[in-house]
N, C-alpha and C positions, 0 to 999 in steps of 0.2 A: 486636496492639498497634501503635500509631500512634506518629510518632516527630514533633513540630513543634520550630520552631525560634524563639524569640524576638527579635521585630524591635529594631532600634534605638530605637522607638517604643514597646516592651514590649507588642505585641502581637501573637497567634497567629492562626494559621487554623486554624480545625476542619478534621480531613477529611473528604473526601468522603462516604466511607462509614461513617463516625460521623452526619455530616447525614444522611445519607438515612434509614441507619436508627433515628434516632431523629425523626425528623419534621422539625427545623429547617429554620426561615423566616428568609430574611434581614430582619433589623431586628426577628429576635423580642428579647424581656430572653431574659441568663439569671441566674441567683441564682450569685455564685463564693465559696466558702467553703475557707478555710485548715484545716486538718486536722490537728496534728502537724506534718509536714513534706512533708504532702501538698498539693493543690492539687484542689478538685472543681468542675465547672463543672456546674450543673442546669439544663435548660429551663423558663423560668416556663410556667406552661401554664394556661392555664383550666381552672376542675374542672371542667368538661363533658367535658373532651379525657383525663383522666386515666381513664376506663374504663378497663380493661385495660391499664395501661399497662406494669403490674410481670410479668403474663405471661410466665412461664416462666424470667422471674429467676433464677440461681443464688445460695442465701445459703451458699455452703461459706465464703466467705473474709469474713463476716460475722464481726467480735466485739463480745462484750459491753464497755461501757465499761472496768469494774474489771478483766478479760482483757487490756487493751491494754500493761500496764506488767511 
């Protein structure tokens, strides 16, 4: 787990090895979406680049919507 800090600006740095290993380009978009009281940030990506992208995914801490409450 990665630990960032919020600038005065309200903005983070990905880390290193979050970028790498998900492919990030600087000046790609990404989609950032509020959660509950989470925070998700996804890579926009071309469907050409999404092959395999979910490869070896773990879904244990996956829930069902109606599961959440």
């Amino acid at each position: 787990m990665a630990q960032v800090k919020v600038s005065s600006k309200y903005q983070v740095v990905i880390p290193r090895e979050i970028r790498e290993s998900l492919k990030i380009r600087k000046g790609q978009n990404m989609v950032m979406l509020a959660i509950g009281n989470r925070i998700e940030m996804v890579p926009d990506r071309d469907i050409s680049e999404l092959k395999g992208f979910l490869k070896g995914m773990s879904t244990d801490n996956i829930q069902e919507e109606e599961d959440r409450f």
